[in-house]
C-alpha positions as CSV (number, residue, x, y, z in Angstrom):
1,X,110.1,101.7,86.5
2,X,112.6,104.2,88.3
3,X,109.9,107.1,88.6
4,X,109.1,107.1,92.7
5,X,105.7,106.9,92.3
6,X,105.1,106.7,96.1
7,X,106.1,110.1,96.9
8,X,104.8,113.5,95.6
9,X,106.6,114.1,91.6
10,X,107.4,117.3,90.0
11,X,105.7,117.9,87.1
12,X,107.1,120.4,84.0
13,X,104.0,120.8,81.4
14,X,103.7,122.9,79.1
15,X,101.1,125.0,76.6
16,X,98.7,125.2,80.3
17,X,96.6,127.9,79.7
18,X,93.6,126.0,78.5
19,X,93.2,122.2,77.5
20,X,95.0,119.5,78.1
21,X,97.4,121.2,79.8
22,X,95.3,123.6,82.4
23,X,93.8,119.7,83.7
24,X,96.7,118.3,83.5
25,X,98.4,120.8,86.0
26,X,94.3,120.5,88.2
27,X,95.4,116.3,88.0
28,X,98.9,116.7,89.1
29,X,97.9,119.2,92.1
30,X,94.7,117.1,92.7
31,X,97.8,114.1,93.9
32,X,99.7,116.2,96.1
33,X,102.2,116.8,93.0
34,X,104.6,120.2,92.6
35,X,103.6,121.5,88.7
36,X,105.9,124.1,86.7
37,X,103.0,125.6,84.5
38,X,104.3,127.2,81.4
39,X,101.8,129.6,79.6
40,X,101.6,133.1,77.1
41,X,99.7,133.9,80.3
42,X,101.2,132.8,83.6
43,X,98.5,134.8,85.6
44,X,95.9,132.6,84.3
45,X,97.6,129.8,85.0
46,X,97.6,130.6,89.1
47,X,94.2,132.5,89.3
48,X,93.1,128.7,88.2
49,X,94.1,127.2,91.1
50,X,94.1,129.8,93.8
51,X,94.8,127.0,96.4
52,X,98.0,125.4,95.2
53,X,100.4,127.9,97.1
54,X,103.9,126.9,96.5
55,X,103.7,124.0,94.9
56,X,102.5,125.7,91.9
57,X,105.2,127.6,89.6
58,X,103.9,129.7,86.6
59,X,106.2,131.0,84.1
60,X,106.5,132.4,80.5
61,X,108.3,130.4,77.8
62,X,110.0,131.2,75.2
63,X,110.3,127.9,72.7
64,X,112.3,129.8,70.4
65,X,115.1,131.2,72.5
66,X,117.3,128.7,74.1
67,X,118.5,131.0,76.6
68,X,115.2,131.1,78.3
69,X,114.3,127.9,78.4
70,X,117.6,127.1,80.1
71,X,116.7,129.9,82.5
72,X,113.5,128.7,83.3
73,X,114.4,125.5,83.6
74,X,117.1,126.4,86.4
75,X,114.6,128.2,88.4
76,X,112.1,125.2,88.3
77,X,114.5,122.6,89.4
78,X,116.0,125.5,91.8
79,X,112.6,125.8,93.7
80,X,111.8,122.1,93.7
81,X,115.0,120.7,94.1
82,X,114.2,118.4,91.0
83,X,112.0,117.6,87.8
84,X,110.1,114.1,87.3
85,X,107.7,114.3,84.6
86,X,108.0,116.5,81.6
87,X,105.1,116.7,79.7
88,X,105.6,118.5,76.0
89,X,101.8,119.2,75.8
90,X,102.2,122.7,73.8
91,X,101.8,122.5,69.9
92,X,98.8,123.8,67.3
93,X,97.4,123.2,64.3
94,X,97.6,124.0,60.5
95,X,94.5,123.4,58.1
96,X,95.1,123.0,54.4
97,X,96.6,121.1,51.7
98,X,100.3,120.4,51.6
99,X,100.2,122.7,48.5
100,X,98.6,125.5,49.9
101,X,101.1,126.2,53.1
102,X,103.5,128.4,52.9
103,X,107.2,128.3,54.1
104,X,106.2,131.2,57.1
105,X,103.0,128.9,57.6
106,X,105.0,125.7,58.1
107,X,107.4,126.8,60.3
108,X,105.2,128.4,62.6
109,X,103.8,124.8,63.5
110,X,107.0,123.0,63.5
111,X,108.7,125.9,66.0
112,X,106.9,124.9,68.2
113,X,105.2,121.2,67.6
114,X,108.7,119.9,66.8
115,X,111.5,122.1,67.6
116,X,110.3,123.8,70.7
117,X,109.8,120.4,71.7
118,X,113.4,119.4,71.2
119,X,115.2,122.5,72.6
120,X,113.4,121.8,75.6
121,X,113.8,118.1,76.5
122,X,117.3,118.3,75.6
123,X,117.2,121.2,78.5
124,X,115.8,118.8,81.0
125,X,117.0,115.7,79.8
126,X,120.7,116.1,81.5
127,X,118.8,116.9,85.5
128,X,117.1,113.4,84.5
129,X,120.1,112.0,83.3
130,X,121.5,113.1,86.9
131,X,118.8,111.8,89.2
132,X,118.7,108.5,86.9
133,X,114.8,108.9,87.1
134,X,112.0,110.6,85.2
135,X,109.5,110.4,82.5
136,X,109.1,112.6,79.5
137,X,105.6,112.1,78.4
138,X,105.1,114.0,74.6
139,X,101.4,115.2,73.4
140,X,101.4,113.7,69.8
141,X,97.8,113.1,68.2
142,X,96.0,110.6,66.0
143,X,97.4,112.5,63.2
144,X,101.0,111.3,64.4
145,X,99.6,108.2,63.6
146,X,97.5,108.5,60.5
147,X,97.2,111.1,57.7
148,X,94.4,112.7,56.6
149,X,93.8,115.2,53.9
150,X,94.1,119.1,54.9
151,X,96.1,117.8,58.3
152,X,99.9,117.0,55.9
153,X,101.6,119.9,58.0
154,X,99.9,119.0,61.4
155,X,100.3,115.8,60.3
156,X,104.0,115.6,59.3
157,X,105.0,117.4,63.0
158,X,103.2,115.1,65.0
159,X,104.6,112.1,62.8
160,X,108.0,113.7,63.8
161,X,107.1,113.4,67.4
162,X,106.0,110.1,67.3
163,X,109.6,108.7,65.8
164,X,111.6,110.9,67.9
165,X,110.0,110.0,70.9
166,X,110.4,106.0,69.8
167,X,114.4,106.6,69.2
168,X,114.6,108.3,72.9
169,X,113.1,105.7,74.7
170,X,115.6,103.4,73.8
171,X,118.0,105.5,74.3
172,X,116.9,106.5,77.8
173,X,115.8,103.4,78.5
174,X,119.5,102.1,80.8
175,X,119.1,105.8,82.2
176,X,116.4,105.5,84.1
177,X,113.9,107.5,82.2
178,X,110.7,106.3,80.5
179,X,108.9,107.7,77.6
180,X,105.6,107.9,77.1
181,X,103.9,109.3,73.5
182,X,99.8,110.7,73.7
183,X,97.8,109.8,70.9
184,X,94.4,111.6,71.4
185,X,91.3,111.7,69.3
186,X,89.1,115.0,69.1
187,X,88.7,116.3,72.5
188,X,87.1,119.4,73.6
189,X,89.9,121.6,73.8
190,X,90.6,124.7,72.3
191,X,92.3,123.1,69.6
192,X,90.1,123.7,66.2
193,X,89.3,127.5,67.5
194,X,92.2,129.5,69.2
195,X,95.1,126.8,68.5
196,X,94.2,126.3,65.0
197,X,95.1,128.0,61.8
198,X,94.8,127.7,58.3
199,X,96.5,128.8,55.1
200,X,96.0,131.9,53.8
201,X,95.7,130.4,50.1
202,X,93.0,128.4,48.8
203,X,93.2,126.4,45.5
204,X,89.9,124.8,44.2
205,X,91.5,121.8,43.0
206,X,91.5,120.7,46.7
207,X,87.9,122.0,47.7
208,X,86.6,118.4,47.6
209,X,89.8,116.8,49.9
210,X,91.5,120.2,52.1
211,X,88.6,122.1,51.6
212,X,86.2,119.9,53.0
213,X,88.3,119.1,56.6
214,X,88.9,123.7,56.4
215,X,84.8,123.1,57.0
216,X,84.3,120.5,59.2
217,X,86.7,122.0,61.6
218,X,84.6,124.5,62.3
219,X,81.4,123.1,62.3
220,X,82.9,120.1,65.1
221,X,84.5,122.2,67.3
222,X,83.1,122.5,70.6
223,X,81.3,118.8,69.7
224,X,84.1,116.9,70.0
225,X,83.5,113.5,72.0
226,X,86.8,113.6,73.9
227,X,86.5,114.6,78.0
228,X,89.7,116.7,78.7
229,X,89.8,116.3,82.6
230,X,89.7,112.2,81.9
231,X,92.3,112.4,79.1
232,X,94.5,114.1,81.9
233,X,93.3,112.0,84.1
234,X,94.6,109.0,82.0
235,X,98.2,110.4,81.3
236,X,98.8,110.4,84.8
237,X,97.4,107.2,85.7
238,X,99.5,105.8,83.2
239,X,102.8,108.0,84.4
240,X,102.6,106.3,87.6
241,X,101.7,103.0,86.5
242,X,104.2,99.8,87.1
243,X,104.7,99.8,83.5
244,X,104.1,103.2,81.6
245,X,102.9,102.3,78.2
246,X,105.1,103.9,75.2
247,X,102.1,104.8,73.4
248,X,98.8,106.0,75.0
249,X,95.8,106.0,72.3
250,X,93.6,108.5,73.8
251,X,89.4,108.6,73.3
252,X,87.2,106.2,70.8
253,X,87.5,107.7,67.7
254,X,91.7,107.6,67.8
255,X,91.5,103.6,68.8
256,X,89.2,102.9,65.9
257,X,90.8,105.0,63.5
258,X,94.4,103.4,64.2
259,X,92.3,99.9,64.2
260,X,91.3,100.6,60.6
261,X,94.9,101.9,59.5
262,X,96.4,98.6,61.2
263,X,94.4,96.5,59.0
264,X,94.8,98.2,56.2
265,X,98.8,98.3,56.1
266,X,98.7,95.0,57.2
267,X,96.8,93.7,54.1
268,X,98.8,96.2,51.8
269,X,101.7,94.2,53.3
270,X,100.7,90.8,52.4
271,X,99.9,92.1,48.9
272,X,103.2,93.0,47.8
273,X,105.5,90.7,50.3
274,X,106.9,88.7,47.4
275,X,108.2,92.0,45.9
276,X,109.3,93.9,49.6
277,X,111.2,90.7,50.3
278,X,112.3,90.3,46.7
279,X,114.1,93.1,46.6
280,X,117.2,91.7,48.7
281,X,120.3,90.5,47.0
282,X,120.3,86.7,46.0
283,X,122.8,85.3,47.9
């Protein structure tokens, strides 16, 4: 663990206008922490927290324009003198069947779930490189983990994060930088109103399977079990931990749900081991 834990950090997090974000930036401040707050609405982000003064940046940010995320990522480490934690919190969500999305549709989630998410680590990544410290924590989901129907294109960015983010912590590892990957459950976030979409065309041949997940995401949202403020709460705990875990399953219903799929793949194993290891050559 190279991250000085015992001094105040400097925190980058994105998508902190509302969520997991907005308490993630009231948890870092809440420690004595510096934040860089990137929102669509930076003015929301500081009339939050009134009291944080200077150690509180707010900025606009651009995930599709390289330029600016360089920019703004000179500024922050030219105000704080450095970057600890980056937190790749920003993404949103796409109901439907794989069928049913769209090219325009699909690469609306990935620009920012995937590639804003890459364009912007690999900003940050050389200043860690530099200091030989840090921690790059990314905001994937159970649906990183485990695919359900009407989630394929949420589903397929988020199981992009989750292998990216395996590959760079071994490769950060002898730098000094950890990696941490955030699996949470439903929360009560914004996520299934304001952060969610869903595609324009609807097929009846998936009303029982896409269609039924289009209405349920309705009907849960604002009753999901999931407490924001102790999911945030939880990611930084386990930042400044000894030993940062590589993956953080977040709330009940993602544990039990990766539980089930564990069995499951485990059992599909056994069943066909004779013909996975069969298919080697016969030496």
């Amino acid at each position: 663990m190279s991250l000085s834990i015992n001094k105040p950090l400097v925190w980058f997090i994105t998508g902190t206008s509302q969520g997991f974000g907005r308490e993630l930036v009231r948890a870092a401040l809440a420690r004595g922490d510096s934040v860089i707050a990137t929102s669509r609405n930076p003015q929301s982000v500081t009339s939050a927290f009134p009291d944080a003064g200077n150690k509180l940046f707010a900025v606009s940010l651009d995930f599709r324009d390289e330029k600016n995320i360089s920019s703004v990522v000179e500024q922050s480490v030219a105000k704080f003198g450095r970057i600890d934690v980056l937190v790749n919190n920003a993404g949103h969500g796409l109901t439907g069947a794989v069928e049913e999305a769209s090219d325009a549709e699909i690469l609306s989630v990935y620009e920012t779930n995937v590639f804003g998410l890459i364009r912007l680590t690999r900003a940050i990544l050389p200043h860690l490189r530099k200091q030989r410290s840090g921690h790059i924590v990314n905001l994937s989901s159970i649906g990183g983990l485990v695919g359900l129907p009407g989630w394929g294109i949420y589903n397929s960015t988020k199981f992009a994060v989750e292998g990216l983010s395996e590959a760079l912590a071994v490769e950060v590892a002898p730098l000094g930088i950890g990696v941490t990957i955030v699996e949470p459950g439903p929360f009560r976030t914004d996520f299934l109103g304001g952060s969610l979409a869903a595609t324009a065309k609807v097929l009846p041949d998936y009303k029982e399977t896409a269609g039924q997940t289009r209405t349920a995401t309705s009907q849960r949202n604002g009753k999901q079990p999931g407490d924001p403020a102790l999911a945030a709460d939880a990611i930084v705990q386990a930042v400044t931990s000894p030993k940062p875990p590589l993956h953080l399953l977040l709330g009940s219903f993602a544990y039990e749900r990766f539980q089930t799929k564990l069995a499951a793949f485990k059992q599909e194993m056994e069943t066909w081991r004779e013909v996975t290891v069969g298919s080697d050559f016969k030496s």
